[in-house]
C-alpha positions in Angstrom: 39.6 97.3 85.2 42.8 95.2 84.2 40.4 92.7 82.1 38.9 96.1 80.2 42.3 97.7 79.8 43.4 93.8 77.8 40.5 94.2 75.9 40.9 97.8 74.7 44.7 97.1 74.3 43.9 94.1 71.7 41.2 96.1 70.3 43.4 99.2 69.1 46.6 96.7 67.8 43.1 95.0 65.6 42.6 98.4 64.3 46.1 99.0 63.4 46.4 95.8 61.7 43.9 96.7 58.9 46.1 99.1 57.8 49.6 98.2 58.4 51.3 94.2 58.3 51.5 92.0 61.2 55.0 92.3 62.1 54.8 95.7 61.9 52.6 96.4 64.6 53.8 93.4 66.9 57.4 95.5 66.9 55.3 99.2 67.4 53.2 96.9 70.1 57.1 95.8 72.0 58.3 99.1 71.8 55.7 100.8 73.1 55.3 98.4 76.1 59.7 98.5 76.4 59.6 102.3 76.3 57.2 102.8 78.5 57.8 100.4 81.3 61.3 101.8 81.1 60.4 105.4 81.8 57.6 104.1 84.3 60.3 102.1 86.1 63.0 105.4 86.1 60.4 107.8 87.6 59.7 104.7 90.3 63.4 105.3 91.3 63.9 109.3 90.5 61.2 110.7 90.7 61.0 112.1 86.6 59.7 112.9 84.6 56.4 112.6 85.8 56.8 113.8 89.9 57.4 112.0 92.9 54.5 109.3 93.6 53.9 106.2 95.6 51.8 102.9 94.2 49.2 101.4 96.1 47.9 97.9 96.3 45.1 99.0 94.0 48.0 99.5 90.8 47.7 95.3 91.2 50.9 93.4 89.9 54.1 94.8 89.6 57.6 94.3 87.9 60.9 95.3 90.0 58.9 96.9 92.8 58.5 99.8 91.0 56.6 98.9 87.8 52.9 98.3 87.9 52.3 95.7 85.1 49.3 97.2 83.7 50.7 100.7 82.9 52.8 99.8 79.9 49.4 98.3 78.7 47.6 101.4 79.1 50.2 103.4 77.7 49.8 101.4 74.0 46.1 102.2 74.7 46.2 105.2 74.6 49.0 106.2 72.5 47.4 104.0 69.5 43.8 105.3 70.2 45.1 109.0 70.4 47.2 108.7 67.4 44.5 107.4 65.7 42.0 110.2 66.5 44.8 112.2 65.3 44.8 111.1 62.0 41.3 111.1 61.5 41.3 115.3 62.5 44.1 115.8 60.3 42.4 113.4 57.3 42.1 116.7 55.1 45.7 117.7 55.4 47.4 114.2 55.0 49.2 115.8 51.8 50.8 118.5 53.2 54.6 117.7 53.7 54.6 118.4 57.3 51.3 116.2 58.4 54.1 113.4 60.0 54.9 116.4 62.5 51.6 117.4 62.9 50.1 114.1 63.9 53.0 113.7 66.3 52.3 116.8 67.8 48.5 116.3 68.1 48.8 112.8 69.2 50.8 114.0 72.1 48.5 116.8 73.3 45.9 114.1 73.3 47.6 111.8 75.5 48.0 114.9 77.6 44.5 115.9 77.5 43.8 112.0 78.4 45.7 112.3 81.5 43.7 114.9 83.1 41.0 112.9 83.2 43.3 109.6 84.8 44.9 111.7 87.3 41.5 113.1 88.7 39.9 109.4 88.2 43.1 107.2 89.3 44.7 108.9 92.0 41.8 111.3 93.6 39.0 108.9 93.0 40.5 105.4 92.9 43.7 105.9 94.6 45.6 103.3 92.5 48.9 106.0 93.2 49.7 109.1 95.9 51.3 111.9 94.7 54.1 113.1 97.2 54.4 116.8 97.9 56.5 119.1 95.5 58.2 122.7 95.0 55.4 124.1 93.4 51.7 123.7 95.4 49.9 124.4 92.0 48.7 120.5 91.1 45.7 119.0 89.2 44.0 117.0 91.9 47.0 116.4 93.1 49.1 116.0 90.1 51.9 118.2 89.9 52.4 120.3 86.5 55.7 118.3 85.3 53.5 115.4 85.5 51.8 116.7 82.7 55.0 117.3 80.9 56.6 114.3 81.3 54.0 112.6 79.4 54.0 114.9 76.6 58.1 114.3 76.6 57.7 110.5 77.0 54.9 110.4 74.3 57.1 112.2 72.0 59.8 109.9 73.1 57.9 106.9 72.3 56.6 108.1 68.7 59.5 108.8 67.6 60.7 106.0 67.3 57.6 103.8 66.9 56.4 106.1 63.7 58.6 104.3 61.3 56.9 101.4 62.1 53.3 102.5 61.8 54.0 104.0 58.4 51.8 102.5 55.5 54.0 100.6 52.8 51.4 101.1 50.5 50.4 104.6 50.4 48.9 103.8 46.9 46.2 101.8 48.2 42.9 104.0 48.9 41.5 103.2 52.5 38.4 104.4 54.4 39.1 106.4 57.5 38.9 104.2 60.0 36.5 105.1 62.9 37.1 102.5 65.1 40.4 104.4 67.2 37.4 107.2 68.0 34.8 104.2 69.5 37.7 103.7 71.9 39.1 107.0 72.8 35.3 108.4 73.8 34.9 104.8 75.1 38.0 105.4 77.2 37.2 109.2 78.0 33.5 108.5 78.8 34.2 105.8 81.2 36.7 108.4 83.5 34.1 111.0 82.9 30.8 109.2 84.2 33.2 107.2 86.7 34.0 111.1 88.2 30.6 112.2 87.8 29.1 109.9 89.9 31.5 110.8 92.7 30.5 114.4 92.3 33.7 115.2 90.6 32.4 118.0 88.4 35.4 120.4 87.5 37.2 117.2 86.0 34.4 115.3 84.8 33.5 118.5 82.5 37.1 119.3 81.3 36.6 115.0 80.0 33.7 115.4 78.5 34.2 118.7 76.5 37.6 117.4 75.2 36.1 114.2 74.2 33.2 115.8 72.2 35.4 118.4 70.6 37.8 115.7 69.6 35.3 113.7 68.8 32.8 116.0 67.2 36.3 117.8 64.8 37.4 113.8 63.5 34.1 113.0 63.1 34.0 115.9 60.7 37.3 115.8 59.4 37.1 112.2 58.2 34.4 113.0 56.2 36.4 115.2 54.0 39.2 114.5 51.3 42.3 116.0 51.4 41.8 119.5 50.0 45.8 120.5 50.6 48.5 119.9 48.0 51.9 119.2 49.3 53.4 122.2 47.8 
């Protein structure tokens, strides 16, 4: 898993880098990894924004006790593979003046939607983390609800101040949409989805799979399109 997680990781900063310079991505890269090993490492120790949970042996190597190594990593995963299937949905309205907000926004309900797949795969299935009892009983195989919330909060965190950095210098220059981001992200999804199926599963293994296509199935769609909105 932690040799597949590198892989995918070097795979999305290669997409990024046929759009954008080198530096520019090796800083989005840091501050993704800084950012999110930061808010990893406070919920280790408070128990936000994501709920109160317990690493196992299975998270592998970690930083300061609380810090699994390989999280940060899968946060610039899936950040940079979301985002990217972003941008390929919203390919017909990159004119419009408030597209910046809207790939934000959609970015981070798809890092949201990502994470009910992880929660059912990682800590039901896999066990890599134990979530600790809360207030509210209502959880997600086993997930509590804020869990969900914190990592729309911490993905909104993160882009905003990564976006400046991902921002094309040369919005002249007429590019291709770029497919590759949407190879990973059903990569990603299908490998939680067929890793729960096989356990039996179901309920989670079908909300991964319809989410995938439908993301899937709308960029797919989108990116075949040119921008049909003015930004007036």
């Amino acid at each position: 898993m932690g040799v597949l997680l590198v892989l995918t990781s070097l795979s999305a900063l290669a997409s990024l880098n046929r759009s954008l310079q080198f530096q520019n991505v090796c800083v989005a890269a840091a501050l993704i990894l800084f950012m999110a090993g930061g808010v990893i490492y406070l919920n280790g120790r408070t128990s936000m924004p994501f709920g109160p949970l317990v690493y196992t042996e299975r998270a592998g190597e970690t930083v300061l006790d609380d810090l699994p190594a390989a999280l940060p990593l899968l946060w610039l995963t899936v950040l940079l593979t979301a985002r990217g299937v972003a941008r390929l949905i919203l390919r017909p309205w990159r004119k419009v003046r408030i597209y910046g907000f809207q790939l934000i926004g959609l970015t981070c309900l798809l890092t949201v939607l990502f994470d009910l797949g992880l929660e059912a795969y990682a800590a039901r299935l896999k066990q890599v983390w134990l979530w600790q009892p809360t207030a509210i009983a209502c959880t997600w195989y086993g997930a509590p609800l804020i869990n969900f919330f914190g990592w729309l909060v911490t993905a909104l965190f993160i882009l905003a101040f990564i976006t400046p950095w991902l921002i094309n210098k040369q919005p002249g220059v007429s590019r291709p949409p770029d497919h590759h981001p949407l190879i990973l992200w059903v990569g990603l999804n299908g490998f939680l989805a067929a890793g729960l199926a096989a356990e039996g599963i179901g309920l989670a293994a079908g909300v991964v799979a319809v989410q995938t296509a439908a993301s899937a199935l709308i960029a797919w769609r989108n990116a075949r399109w040119a921008p049909r909105c003015s930004s007036k």
